[in-house]
VOPAGU-2260 file (C-alpha; in pm, 1 decimal, decimal comma):
REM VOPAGU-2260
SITE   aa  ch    i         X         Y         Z
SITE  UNK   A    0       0,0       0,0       0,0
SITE  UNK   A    1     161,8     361,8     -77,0
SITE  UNK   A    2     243,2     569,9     214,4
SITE  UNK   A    3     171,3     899,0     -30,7
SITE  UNK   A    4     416,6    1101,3    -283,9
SITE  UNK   A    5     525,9    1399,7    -287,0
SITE  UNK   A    6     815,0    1511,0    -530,2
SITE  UNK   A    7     877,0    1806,7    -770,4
SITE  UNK   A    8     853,2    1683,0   -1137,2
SITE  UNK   A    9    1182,3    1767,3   -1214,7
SITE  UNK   A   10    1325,4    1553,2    -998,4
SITE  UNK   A   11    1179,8    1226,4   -1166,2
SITE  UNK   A   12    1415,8    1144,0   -1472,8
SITE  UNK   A   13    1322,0    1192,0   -1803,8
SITE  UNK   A   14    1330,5     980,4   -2039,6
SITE  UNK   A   15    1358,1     959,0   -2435,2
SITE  UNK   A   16    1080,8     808,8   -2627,5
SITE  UNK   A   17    1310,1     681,9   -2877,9
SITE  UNK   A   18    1340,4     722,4   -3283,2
SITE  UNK   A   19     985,4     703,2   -3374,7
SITE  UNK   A   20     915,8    1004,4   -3150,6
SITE  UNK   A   21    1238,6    1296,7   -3196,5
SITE  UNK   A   22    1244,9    1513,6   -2942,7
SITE  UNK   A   23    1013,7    1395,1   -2713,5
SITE  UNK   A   24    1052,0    1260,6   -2311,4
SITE  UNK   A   25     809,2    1132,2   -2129,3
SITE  UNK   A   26     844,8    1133,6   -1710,2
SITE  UNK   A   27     656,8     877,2   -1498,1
SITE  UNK   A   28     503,5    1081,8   -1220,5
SITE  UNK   A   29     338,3     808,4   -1067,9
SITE  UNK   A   30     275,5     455,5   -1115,7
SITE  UNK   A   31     182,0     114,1    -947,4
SITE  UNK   A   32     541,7     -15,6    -965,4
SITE  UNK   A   33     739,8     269,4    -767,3
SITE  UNK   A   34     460,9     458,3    -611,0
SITE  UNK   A   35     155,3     181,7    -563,5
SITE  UNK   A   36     -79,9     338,3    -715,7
SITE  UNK   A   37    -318,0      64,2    -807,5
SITE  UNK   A   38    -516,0     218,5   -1095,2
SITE  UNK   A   39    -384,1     522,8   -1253,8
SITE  UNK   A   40    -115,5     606,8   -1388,5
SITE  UNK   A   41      -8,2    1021,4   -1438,3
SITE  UNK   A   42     299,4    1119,7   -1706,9
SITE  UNK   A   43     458,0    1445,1   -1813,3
SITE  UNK   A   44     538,0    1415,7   -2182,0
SITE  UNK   A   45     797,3    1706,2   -2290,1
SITE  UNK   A   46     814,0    1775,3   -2663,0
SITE  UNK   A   47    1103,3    2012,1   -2793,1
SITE  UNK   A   48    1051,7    2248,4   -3057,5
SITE  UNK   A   49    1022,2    2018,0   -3390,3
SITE  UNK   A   50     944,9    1702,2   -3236,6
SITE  UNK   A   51     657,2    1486,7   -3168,9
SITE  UNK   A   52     544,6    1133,8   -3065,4
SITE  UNK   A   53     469,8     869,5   -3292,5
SITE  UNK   A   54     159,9     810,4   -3462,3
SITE  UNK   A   55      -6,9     506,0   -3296,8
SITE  UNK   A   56    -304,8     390,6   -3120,2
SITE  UNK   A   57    -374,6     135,3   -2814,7
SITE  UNK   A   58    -684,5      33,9   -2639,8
SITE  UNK   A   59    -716,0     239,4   -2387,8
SITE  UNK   A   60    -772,1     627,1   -2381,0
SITE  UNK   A   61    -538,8     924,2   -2299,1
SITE  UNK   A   62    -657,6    1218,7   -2050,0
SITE  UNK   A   63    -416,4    1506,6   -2148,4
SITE  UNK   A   64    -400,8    1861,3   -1951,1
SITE  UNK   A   65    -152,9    2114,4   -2130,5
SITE  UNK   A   66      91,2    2246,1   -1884,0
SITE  UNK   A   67     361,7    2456,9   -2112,1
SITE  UNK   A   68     390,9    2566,3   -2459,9
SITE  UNK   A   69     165,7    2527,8   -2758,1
SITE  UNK   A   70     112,8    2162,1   -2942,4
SITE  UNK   A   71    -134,8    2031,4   -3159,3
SITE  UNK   A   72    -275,6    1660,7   -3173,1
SITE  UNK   A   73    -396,2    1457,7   -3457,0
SITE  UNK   A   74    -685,3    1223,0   -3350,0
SITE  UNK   A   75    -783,8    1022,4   -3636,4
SITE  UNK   A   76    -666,9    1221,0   -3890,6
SITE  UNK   A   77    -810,7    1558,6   -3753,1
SITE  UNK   A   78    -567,0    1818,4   -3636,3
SITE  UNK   A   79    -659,3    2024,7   -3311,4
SITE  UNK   A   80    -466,4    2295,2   -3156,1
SITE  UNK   A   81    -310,2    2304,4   -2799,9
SITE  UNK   A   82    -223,5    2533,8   -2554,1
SITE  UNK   A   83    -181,0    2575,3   -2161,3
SITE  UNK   A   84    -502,6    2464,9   -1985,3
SITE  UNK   A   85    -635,9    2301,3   -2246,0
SITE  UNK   A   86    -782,8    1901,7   -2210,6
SITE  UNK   A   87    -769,3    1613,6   -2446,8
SITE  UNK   A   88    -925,2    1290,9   -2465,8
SITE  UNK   A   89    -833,8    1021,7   -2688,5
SITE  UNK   A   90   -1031,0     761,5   -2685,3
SITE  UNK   A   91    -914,7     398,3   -2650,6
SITE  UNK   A   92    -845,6     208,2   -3008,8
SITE  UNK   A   93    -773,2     598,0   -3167,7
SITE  UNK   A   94    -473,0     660,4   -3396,3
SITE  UNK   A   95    -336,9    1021,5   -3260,9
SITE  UNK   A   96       5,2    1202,2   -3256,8
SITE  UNK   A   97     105,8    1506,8   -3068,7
SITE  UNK   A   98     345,6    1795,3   -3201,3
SITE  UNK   A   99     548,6    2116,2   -3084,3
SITE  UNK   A  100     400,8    2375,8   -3282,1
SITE  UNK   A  101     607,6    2630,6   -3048,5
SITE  UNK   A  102     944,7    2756,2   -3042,4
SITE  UNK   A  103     943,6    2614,4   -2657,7
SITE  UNK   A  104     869,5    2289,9   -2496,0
SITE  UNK   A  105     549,8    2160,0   -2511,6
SITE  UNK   A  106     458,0    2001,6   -2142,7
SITE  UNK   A  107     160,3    1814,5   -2081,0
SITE  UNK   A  108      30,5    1568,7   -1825,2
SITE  UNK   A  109     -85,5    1229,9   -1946,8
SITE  UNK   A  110    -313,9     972,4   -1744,0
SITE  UNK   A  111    -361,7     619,9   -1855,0
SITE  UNK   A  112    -503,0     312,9   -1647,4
SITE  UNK   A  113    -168,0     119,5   -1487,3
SITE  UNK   A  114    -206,0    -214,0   -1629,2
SITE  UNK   A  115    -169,3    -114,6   -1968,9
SITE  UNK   A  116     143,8      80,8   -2009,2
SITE  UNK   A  117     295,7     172,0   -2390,0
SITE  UNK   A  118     549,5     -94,6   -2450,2
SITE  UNK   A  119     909,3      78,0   -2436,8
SITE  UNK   A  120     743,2     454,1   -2380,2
C-alpha cells in the first residue's frame, strides 16, 4: 500500500521516447510499480521544438491537460490545436500524434489506467 508522494517533477528522470518520436521525453510521475498506485497512472510528456510522438493507437484512452507551450494533436486524422489549460481525450483504439508547434517545450500531463502501459514509452 503507498504511504503517499510527494516530489517536484523535475526531480523524476526523463526519459527519451526513442526514434519514432524525436524530441520527445516522457516522465513517470506516478505509477503502481514505484509509487503503488493501483489504478492510474499520471505522465509528463515534454516535446522540444520540432518534435513529436509517434503516430499510434492502443486500447485504452489518454486524459491530457496542457501544462507549457503550444502543441497540436492529430486524433484520427483531424488536427486540433493546444495550448496551456487546455484538455484532451483520446479515446481507446484511436490513432493520434502530438506535435510542438512552439518555439518552446510543449509540457503536458498524461493519465492512462496502470495495467496497460505503452510498450518501451
Amino acid at each position: 500500500m503507498s504511504k503517499g508522494k510527494v516530489a517536484h517533477y523535475t526531480d523524476i528522470k526523463a526519459v527519451e521516447f526513442g526514434p519514432t518520436a524525436p524530441g520527445a521525453k516522457i516522465r513517470v510521475l506516478i505509477d503502481d510499480v514505484h509509487d503503488g498506485a493501483p489504478v492510474y497512472k499520471l505522465r509528463m510528456i515534454e516535446i522540444d521544438p520540432g518534435g513529436h510522438s509517434p503516430y499510434h493507437s492502443h486500447p485504452y484512452e489518454h486524459e491530457n491537460f496542457i501544462v507549457e507551450g503550444k502543441g497540436r494533436v492529430n486524433i484520427d486524422g483531424v488536427w486540433h490545436d493546444l495550448a496551456p489549460g487546455d484538455v484532451v481525450l483520446v479515446p481507446p483504439n484511436t490513432q493520434h500524434q502530438y506535435r510542438n508547434a512552439g518555439d518552446t517545450t510543449f509540457k503536458f500531463l498524461c493519465g492512462i489506467p496502470v495495467d496497460k502501459l505503452i510498450p518501451s514509452v
